[in-house]
C-alpha positions as CSV (number, residue, x, y, z in Angstrom):
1,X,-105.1,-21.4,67.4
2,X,-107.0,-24.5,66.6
3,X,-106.6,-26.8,69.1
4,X,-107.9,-31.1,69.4
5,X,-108.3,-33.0,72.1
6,X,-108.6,-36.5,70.6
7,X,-112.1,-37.3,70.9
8,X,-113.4,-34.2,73.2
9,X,-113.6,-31.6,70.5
10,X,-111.5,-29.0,68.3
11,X,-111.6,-25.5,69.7
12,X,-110.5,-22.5,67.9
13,X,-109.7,-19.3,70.3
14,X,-107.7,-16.4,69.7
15,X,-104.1,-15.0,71.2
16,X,-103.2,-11.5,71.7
17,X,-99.3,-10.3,73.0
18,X,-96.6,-12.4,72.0
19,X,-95.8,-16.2,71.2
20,X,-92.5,-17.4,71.0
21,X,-91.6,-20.8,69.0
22,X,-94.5,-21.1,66.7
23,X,-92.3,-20.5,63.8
24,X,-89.6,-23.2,64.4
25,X,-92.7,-25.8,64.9
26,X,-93.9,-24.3,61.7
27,X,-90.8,-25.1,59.8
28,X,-90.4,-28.7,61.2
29,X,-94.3,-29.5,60.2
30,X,-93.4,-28.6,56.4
31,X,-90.3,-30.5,56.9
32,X,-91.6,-33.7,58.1
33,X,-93.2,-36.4,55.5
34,X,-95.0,-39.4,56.0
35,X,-95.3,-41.7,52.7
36,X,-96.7,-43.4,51.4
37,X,-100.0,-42.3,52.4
38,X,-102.1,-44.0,52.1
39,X,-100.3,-47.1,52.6
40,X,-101.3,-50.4,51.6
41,X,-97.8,-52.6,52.9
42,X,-98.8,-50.8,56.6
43,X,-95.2,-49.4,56.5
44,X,-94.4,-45.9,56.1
45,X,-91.4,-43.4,55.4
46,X,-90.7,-40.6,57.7
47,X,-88.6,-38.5,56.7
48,X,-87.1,-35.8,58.9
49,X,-85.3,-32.6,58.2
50,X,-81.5,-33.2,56.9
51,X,-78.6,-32.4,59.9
52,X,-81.4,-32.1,62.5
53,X,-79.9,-32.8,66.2
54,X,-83.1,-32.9,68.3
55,X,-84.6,-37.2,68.2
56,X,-87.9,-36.6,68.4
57,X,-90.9,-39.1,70.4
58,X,-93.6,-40.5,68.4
59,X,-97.4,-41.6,69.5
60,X,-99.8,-42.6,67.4
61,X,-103.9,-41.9,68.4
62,X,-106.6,-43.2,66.5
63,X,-109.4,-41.3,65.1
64,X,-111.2,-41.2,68.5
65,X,-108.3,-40.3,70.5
66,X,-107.1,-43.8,71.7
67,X,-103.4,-44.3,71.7
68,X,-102.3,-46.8,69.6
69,X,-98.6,-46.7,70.3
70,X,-97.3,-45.1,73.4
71,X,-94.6,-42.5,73.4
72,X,-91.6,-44.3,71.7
73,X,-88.4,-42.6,71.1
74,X,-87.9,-42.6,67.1
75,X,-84.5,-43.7,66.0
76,X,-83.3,-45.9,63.6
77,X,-82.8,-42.7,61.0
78,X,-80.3,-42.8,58.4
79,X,-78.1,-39.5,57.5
80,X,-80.7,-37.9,55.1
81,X,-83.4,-38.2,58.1
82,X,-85.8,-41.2,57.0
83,X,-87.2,-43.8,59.2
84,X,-89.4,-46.3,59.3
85,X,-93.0,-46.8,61.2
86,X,-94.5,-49.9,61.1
87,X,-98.6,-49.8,61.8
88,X,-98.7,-53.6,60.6
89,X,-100.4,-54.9,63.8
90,X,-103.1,-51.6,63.6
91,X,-106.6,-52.4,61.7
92,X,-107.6,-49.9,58.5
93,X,-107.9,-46.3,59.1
94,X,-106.8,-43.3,59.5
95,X,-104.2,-42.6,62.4
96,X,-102.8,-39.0,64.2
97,X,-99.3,-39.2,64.8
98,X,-97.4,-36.9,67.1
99,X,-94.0,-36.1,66.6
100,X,-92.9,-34.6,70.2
101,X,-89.8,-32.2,70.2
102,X,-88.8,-30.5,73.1
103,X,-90.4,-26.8,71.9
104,X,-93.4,-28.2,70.7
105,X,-95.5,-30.9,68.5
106,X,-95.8,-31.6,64.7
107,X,-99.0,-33.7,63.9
108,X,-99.9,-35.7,60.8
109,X,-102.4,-38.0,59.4
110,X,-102.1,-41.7,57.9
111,X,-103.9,-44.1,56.4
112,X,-103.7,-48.0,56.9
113,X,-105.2,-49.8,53.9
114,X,-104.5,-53.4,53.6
């Protein structure tokens, strides 16, 4: 398990025994897109898996583990699961968003460019 703690570290340790939900958190991460990336118009597409019932809550750290948007509930998605985020008012760099579902968190990385 590698683990970050926005701007304290990464760890890697080791788990032994059972762990229940990895694999459903697993699925979602491949699931889940975020494009353009990079993006140049500071708006980007996420696009969730199709006929998914859970909404999940988005935050969005910086590269030093600052939060640059505080836990917002994501809506807004059409029926094929794409939404928008808009990181217009966020200088250039590269962000860590959190997509928090009730078992669990997927995490990705984008670039603002303007």
């Amino acid at each position: 398990i590698r683990a970050c703690t926005f701007g304290r570290g990464i760890y890697d340790g080791y788990l032994s025994g059972t762990i229940s939900g990895v694999e459903k958190i697993s699925e979602l991460k491949t699931e889940i897109n975020i494009y353009p990336n990079p993006s140049t118009n500071e708006i980007f597409n996420i696009q969730l898996p199709k006929g998914q019932n859970q909404s999940p809550t988005l935050n969005v750290y910086n590269m030093i583990g600052q939060s640059m948007i505080a836990t917002h509930q994501l809506s807004g998605y059409n029926n094929e699961g794409l939404t928008q985020l808009n990181l217009s008012n966020l200088p250039d760099g590269i962000y860590i968003v959190n997509l928090n579902y009730p078992d669990g968190v997927v995490t990705k990385k984008v670039q603002v460019m303007k």
